[in-house]
N, C-alpha and C positions, 0 to 999 in steps of 0.2 A: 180694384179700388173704386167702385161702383158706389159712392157717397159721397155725394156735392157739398152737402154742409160740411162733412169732417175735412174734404179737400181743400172748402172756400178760409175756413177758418185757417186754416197751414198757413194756404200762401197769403194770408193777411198779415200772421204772424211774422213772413219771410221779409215783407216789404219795408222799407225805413217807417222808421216810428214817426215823424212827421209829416208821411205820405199815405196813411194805413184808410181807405175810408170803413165806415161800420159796416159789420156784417149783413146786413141788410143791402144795403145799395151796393155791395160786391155780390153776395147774390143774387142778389135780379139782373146785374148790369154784365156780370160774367156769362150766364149761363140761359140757353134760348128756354128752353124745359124746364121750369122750375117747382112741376111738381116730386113728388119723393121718389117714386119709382120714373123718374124721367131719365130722358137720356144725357149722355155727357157733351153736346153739342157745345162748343165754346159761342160766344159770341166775340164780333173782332174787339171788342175791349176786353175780353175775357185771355184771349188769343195775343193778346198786345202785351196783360202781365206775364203768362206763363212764358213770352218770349225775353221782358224784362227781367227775369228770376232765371233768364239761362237756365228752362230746362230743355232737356233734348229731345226734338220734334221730328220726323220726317216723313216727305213728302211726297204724295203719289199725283203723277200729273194728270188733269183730266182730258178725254178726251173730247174732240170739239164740239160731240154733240150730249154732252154730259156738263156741259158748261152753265147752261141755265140751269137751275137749282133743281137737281130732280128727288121728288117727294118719296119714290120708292127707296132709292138708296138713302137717302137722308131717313126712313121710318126704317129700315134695315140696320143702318146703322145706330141710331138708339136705342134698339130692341135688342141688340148683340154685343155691343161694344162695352169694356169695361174699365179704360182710360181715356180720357178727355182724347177729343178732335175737333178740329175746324176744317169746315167747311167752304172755301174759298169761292172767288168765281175761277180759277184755273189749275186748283190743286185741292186735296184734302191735304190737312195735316194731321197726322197721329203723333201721340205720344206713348205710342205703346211699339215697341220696334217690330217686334212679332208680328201686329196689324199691319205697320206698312209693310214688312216681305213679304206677308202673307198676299197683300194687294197689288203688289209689285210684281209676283212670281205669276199670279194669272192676270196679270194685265188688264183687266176688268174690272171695275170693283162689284158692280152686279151683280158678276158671275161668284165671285170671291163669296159672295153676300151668302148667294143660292147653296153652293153648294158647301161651305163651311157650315154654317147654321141650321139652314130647313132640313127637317125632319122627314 
């Protein structure tokens, strides 16, 4: 589901009709990436609706030196990922459940990164 617009417009759709802002300022305001092939990074307003709209997220805890935002994993993860994540200061969140076992099961997300993806 690698389409932010078709996604952003859903969950605008989803929100109460009294509460819906334009697609415009849910796009910029949801999503760190906003160009078209960008990645599906949430931002924590982005991460605050899809938690609003109950949908189901889970979460890989980081470790303590993975805690300050690191640029590798975060360019890995937009370059691979095909369901919305946030990026925490002490967890990723995925909404892909596959991504978090996948990340879960090597304990690393680095590693998870390397060796799922690179060629």
């Amino acid at each position: 589901m690698r389409n932010k617009e078709q996604l952003t417009r859903y969950l605008i759709e989803l929100l109460p009709q009294d509460s819906r802002p334009d697609y415009k300022s849910a796009f910029f305001s949801w999503w760190y990436n906003t160009r078209e092939k960008g990645g599906m990074r949430l931002t924590s307003t982005g991460f605050s609706v899809m938690k609003k709209l109950e949908f189901e997220h889970w979460n890989f805890e980081l470790p303590k030196e993975h805690r300050r935002k690191n640029k590798r994993i975060i360019l890995g993860l937009d370059r691979n990922l095909q369901w919305p994540y946030y990026y925490g200061t002490k967890q990723i969140s995925f909404f892909s459940s596959r991504d978090a076992m996948m990340a879960n099961l090597v304990g690393n997300v680095e590693q998870w990164l390397k060796n799922s993806f690179d060629s």
